[in-house]
Backbone as a chain_set.jsonl record, in Angstrom:
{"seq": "XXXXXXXXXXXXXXXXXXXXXXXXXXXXXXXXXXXXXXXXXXXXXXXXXXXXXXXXXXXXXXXXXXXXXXXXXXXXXXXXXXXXXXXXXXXXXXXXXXXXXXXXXXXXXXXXXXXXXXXXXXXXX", "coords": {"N": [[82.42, 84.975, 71.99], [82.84, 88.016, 73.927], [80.137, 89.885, 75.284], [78.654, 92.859, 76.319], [76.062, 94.459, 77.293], [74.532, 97.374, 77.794], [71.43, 98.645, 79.564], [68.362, 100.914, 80.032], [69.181, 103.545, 80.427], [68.401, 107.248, 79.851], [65.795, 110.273, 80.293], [65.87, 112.284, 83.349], [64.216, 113.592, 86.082], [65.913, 116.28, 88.409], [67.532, 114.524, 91.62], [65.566, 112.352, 91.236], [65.006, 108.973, 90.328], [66.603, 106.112, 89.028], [67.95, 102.899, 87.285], [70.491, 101.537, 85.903], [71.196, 98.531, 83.976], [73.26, 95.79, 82.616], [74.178, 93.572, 80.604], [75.964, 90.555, 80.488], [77.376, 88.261, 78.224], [79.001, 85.404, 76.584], [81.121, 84.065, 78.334], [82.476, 82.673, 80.935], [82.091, 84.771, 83.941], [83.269, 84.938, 86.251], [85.822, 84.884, 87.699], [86.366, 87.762, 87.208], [86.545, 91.667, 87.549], [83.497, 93.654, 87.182], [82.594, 96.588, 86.126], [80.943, 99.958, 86.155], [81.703, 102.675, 84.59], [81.467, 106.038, 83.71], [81.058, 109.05, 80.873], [81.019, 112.314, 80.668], [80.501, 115.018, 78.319], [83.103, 116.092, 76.997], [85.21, 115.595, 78.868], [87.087, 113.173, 80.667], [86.543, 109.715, 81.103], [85.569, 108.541, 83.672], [85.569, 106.812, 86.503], [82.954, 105.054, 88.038], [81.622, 102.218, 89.439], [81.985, 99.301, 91.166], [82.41, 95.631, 91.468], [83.226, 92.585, 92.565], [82.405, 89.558, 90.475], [82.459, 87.607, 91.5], [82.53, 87.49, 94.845], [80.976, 89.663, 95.364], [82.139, 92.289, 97.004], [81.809, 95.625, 97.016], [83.153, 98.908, 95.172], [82.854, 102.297, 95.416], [83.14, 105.274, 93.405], [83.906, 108.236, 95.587], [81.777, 110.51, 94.826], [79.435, 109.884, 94.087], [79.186, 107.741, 96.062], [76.838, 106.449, 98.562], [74.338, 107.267, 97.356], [74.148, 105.457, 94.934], [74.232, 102.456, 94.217], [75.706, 98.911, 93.26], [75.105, 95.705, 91.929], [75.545, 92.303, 91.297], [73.609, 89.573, 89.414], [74.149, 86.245, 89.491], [72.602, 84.168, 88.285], [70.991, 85.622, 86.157], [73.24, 86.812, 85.317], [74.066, 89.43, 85.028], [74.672, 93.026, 85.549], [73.778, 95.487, 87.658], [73.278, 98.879, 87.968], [72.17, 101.031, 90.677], [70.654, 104.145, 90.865], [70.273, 106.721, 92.821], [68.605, 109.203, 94.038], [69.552, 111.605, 92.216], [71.782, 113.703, 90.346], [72.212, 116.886, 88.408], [75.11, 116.524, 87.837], [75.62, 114.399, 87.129], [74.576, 113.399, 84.855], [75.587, 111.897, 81.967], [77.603, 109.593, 79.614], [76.607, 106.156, 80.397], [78.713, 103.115, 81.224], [79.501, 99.882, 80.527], [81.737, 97.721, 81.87], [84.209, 95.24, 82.27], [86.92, 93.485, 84.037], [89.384, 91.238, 84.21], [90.482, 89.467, 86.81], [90.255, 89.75, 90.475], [89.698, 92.863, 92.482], [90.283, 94.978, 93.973], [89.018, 98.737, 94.849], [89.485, 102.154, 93.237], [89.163, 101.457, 89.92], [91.191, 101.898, 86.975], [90.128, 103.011, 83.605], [91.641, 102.546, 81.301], [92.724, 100.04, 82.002], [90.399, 97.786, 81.153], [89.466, 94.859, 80.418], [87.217, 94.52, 78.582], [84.145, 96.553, 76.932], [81.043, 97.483, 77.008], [78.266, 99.683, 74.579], [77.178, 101.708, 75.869], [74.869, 103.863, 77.219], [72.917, 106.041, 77.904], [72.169, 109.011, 80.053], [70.613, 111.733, 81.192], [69.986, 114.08, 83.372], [67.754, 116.575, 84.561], [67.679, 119.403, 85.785]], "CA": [[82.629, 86.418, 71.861], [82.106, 88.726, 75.068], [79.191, 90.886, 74.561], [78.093, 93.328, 77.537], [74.95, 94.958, 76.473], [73.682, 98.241, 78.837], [69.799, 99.085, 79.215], [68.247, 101.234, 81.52], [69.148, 105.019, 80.158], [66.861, 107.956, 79.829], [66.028, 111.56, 81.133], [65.227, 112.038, 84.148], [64.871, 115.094, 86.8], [66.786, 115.823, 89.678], [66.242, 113.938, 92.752], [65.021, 110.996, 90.48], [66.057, 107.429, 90.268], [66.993, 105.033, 87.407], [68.655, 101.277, 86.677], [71.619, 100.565, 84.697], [71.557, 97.077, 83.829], [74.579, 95.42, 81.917], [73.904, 91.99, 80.323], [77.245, 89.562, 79.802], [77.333, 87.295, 77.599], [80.165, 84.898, 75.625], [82.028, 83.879, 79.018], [82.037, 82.649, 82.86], [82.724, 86.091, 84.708], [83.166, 84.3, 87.684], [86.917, 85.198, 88.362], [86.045, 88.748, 86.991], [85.778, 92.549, 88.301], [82.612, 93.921, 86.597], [82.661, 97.51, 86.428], [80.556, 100.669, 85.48], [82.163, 104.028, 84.304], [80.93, 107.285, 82.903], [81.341, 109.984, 80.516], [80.287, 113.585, 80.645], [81.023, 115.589, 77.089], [84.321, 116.982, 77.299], [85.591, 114.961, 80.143], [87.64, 112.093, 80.656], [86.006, 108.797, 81.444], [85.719, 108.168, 84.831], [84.999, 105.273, 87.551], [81.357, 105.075, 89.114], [81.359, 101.56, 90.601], [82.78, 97.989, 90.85], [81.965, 94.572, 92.276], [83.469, 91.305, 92.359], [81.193, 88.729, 90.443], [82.643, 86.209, 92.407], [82.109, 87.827, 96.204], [80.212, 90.845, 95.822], [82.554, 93.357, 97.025], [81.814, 96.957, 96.067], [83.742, 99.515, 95.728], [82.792, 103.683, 94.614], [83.638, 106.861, 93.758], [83.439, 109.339, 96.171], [80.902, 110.992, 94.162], [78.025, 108.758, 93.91], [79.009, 107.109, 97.238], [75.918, 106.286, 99.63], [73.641, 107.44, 96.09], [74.491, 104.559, 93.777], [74.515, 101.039, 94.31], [76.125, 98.175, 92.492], [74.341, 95.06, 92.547], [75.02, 91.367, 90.238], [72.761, 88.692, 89.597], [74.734, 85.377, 88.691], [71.808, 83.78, 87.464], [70.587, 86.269, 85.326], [74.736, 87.326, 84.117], [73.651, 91.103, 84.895], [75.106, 94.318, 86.629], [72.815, 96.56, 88.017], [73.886, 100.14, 88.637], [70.816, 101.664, 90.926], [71.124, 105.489, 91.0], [69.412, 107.395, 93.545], [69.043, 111.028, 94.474], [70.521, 111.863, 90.435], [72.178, 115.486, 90.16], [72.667, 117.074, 86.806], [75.928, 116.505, 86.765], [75.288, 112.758, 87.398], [74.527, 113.143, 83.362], [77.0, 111.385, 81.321], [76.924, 108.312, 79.242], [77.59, 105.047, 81.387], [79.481, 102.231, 80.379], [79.278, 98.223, 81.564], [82.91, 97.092, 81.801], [84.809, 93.869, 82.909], [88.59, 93.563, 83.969], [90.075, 90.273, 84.63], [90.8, 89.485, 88.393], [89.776, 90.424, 91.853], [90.288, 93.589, 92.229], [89.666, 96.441, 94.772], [89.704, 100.159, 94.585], [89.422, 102.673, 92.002], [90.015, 101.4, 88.596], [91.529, 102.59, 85.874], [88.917, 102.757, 82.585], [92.521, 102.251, 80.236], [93.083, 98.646, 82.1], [89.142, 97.142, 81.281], [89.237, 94.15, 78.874], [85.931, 94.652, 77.813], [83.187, 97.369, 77.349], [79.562, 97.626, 76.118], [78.341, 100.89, 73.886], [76.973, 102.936, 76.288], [73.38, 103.907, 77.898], [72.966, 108.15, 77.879], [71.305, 109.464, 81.129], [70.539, 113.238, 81.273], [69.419, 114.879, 84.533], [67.735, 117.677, 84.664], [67.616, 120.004, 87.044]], "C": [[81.961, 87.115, 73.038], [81.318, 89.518, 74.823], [78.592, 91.682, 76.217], [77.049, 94.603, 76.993], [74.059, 96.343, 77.699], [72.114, 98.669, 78.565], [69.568, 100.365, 80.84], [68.352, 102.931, 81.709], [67.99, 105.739, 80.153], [66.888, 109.747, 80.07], [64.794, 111.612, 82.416], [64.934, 113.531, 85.273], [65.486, 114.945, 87.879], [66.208, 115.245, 90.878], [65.655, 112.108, 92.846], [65.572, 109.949, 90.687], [65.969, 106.873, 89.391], [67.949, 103.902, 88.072], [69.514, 101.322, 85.926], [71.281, 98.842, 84.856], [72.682, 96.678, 82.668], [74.355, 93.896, 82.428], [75.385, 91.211, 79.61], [77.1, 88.43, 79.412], [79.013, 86.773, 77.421], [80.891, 84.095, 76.946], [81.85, 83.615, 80.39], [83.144, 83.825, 83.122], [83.186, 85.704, 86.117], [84.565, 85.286, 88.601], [87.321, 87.052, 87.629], [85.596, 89.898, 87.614], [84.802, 92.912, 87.309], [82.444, 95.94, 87.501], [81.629, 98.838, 85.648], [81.392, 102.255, 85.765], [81.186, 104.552, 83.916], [81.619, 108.21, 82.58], [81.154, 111.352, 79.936], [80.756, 114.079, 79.136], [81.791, 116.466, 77.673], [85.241, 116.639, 78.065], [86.138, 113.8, 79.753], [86.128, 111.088, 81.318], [86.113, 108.569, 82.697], [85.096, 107.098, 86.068], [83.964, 106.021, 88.461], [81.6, 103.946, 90.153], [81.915, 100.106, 90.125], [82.203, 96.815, 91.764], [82.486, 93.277, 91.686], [82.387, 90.48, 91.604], [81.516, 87.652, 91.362], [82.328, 85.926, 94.156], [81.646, 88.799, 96.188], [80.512, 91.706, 96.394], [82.294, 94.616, 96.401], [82.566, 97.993, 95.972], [82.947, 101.065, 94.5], [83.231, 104.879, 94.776], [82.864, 107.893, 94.408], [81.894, 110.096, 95.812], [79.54, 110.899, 93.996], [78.068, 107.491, 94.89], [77.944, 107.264, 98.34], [74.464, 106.704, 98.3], [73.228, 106.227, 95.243], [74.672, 103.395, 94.333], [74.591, 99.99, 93.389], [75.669, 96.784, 93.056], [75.114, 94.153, 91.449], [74.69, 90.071, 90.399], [73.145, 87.577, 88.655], [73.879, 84.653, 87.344], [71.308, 83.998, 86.06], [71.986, 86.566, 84.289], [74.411, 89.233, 83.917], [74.114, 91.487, 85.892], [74.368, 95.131, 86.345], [73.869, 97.748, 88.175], [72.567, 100.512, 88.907], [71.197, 102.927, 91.037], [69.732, 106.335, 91.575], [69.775, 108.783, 94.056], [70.052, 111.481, 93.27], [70.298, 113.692, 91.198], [72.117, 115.552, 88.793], [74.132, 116.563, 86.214], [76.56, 114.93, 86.903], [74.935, 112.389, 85.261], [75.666, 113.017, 83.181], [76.362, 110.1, 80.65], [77.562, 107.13, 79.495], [77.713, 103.822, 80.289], [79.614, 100.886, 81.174], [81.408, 98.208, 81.131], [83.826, 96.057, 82.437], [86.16, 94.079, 82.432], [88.704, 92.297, 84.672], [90.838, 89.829, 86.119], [90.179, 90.116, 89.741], [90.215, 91.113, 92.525], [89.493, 94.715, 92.863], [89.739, 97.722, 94.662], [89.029, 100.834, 93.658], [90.302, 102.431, 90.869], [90.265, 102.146, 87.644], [90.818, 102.255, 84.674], [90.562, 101.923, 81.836], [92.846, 100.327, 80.831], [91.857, 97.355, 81.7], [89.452, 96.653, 80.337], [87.869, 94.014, 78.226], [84.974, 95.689, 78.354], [81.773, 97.362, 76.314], [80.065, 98.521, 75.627], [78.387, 101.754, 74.961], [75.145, 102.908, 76.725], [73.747, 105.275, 78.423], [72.288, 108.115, 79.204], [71.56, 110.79, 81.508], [69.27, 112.932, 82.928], [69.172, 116.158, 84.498], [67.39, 118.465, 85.871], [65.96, 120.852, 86.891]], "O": [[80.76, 86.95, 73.251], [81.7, 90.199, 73.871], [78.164, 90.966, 77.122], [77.453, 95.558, 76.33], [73.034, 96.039, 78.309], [71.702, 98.979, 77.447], [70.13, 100.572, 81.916], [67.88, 103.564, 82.653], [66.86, 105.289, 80.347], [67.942, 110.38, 80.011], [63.616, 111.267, 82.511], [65.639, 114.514, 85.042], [65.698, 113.853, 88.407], [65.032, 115.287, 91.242], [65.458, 111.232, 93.687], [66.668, 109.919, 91.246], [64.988, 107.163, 88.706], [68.551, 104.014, 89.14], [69.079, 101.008, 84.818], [71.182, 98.207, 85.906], [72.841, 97.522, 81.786], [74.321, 93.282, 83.494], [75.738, 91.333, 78.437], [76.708, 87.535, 80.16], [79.995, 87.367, 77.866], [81.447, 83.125, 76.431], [81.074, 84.322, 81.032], [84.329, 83.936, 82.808], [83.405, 86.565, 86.969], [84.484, 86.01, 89.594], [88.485, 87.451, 87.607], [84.542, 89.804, 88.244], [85.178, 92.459, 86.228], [82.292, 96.351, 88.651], [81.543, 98.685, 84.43], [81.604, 102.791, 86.853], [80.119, 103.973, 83.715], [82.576, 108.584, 83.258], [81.14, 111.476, 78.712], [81.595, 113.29, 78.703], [81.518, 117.324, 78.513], [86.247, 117.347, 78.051], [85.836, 113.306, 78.666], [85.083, 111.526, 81.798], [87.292, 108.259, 82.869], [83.888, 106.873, 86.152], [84.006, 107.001, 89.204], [81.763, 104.194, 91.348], [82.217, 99.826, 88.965], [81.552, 97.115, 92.765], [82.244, 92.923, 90.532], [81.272, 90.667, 92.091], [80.675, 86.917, 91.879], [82.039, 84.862, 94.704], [81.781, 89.277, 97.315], [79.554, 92.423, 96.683], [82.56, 94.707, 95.202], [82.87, 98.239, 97.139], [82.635, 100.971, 93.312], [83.602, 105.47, 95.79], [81.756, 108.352, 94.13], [81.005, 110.137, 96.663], [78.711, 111.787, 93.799], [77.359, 106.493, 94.762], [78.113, 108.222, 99.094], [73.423, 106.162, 98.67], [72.057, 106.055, 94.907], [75.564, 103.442, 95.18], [73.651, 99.935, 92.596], [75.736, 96.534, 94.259], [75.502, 94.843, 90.506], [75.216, 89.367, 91.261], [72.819, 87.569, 87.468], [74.146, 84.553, 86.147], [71.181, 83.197, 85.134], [71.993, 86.581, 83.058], [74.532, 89.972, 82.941], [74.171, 90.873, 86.957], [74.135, 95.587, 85.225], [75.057, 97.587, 88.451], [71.72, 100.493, 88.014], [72.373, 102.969, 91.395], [68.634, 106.526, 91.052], [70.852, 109.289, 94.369], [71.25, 111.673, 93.48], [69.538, 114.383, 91.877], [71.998, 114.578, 88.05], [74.462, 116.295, 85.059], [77.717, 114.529, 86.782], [75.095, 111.328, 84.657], [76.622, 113.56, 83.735], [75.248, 109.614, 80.845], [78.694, 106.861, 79.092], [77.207, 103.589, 79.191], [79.822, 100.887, 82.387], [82.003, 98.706, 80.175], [84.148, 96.486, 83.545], [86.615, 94.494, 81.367], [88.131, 92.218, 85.758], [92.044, 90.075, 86.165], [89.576, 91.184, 89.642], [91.067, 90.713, 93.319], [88.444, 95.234, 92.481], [90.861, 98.015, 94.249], [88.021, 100.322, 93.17], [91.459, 102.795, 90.659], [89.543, 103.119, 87.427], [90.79, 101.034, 84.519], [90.576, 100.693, 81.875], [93.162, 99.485, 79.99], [92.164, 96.172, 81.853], [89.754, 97.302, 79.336], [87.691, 93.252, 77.276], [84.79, 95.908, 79.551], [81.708, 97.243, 75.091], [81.263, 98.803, 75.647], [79.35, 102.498, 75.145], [74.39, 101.964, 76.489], [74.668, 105.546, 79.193], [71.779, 107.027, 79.471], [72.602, 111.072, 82.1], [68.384, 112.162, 83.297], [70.097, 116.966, 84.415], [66.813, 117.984, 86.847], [65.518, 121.517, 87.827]]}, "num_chains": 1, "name": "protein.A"}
């Protein structure tokens, strides 16, 4: 059973920095994209960041490009999300997610075969 487990939430102020981590279990991710979204209240779900587990490609949104870095550690079976220089409206609640293949770009949340709960992160200004 796949299990992707996020840690790493919080509040924080602006400016600040924080960790996502996202722990996979149940499965070799090997031939797997590994992805983190977020979602503000009221808002659609939308793509933060992505990385091959298999070559370490990254890819992000505009948004949290040169900010945010996507990191994973085979050994361990974890995706980092590092988040640096947080805005407010960097609040939302992120999401670990894995899609099947190697796979560049901005994804689509509706194509992810698997997602953790969730991990909240408020910014305040």
């Amino acid at each position: 059973q796949v299990q992707l487990v996020e840690s790493g939430g919080g509040l924080v102020q602006a400016g600040a920095s924080l960790t996502l981590s996202c722990e996979a279990s149940g499965r070799t991710f090997s031939s797997y994209t590994m992805n983190w979204f977020r979602q503000a209240p009221g808002k659609e779900r939308e793509f933060v960041a992505s990385i091959r587990w298999g070559g370490g490609m990254a890819d992000y949104a505009d948004s949290v490009k040169g900010r945010f870095t996507i990191s994973r550690d085979s050994a361990k079976n974890t995706v980092d999300l590092q988040m640096d220089a947080l805005k407010p409206e960097d609040t939302a609640t992120y999401y670990c997610a894995a899609r099947t293949g190697v796979l560049r770009g901005i994804l689509d949340h509706r194509t992810m075969n698997y997602w953790g709960k969730g991990t909240l992160v408020i910014v305040s200004s």
